[in-house]
N, C-alpha and C positions, 0 to 999 in steps of 0.2 A: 450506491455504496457511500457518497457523500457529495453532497449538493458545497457550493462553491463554501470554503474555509479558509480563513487566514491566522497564521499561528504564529507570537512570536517569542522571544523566551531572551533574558539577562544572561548575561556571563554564569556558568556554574548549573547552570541546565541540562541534563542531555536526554531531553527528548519528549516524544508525547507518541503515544498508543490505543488507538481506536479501543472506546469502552465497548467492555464482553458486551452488554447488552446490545451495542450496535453491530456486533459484527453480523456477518451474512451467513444465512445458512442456506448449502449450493448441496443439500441432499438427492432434494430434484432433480436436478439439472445432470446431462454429459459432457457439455461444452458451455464456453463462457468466453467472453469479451468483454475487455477492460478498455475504458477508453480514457486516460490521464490527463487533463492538463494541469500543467503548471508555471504558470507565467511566469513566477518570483520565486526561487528556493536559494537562499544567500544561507551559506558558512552552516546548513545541512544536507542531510539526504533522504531524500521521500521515498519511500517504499510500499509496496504489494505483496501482500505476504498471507499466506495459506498454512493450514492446520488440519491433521482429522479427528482429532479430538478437542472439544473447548477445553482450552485452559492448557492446552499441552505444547510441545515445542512446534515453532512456526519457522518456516523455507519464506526464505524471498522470491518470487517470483517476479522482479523486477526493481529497480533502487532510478532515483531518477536525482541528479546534483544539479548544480548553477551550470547553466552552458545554452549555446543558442538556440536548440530542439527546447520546445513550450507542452510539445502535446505530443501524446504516444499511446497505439492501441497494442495489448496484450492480449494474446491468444491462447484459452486452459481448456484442459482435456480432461479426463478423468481416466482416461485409460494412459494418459501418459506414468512411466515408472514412480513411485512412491521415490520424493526426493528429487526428483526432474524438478526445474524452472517452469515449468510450462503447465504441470499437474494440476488440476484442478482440483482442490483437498476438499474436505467438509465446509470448513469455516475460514473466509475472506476477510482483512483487515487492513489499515492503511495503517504506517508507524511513520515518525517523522524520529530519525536521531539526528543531537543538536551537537554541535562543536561545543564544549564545555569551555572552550577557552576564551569565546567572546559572545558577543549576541548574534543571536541566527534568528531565523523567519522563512517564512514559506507561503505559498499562497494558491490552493490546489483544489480541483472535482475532479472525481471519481465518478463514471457513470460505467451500472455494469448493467449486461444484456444475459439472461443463461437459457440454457434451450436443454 
């Protein structure tokens, strides 16, 4: 999903959102695993976030802040309910929104597995 990233942004920023052309397409697949790290996410929030149509409204399926957890695996279903956390949509994405009111930074991989 994304090989090791670091992103960081000024005062008056808020955010950055994996480009449509990178996103993942999990048509294949019934199950999936997300495995997150993130060593540095200061004054944002990293998130995992699914879609069933591109370009259409996207569910968090996970948000990850500053705190002492670095790494964390997510587990998506496709038969979980439409709107679950856990759902495994069509289309996977990572978003970073930034605290607009100072400077924020992150520093994150995404590796996913789908079966």
């Amino acid at each position: 999903l994304q090989t090791w990233l670091a992103v960081q942004a000024a005062t008056g920023n808020a955010g950055r959102i994996q480009e449509l052309s990178e996103q993942v397409d999990t048509s294949d697949a019934s199950v999936g695993v997300a495995q997150i790290e993130y060593p540095d996410v200061s004054n944002c929030t990293l998130m995992l976030q699914s879609c069933d149509t591109l370009g259409g409204e996207f569910v968090t399926n996970a948000a990850f802040t500053q705190g002492a957890t670095a790494a964390c695996v997510v587990y998506l279903n496709r038969a979980a309910p439409v709107g679950a956390s856990d759902r495994l949509s069509r289309y996977l994405r990572w978003k970073i929104l930034g605290d607009e009111a100072t400077n924020w930074k992150t520093t994150f991989q995404m590796t996913l597995v789908l079966k």
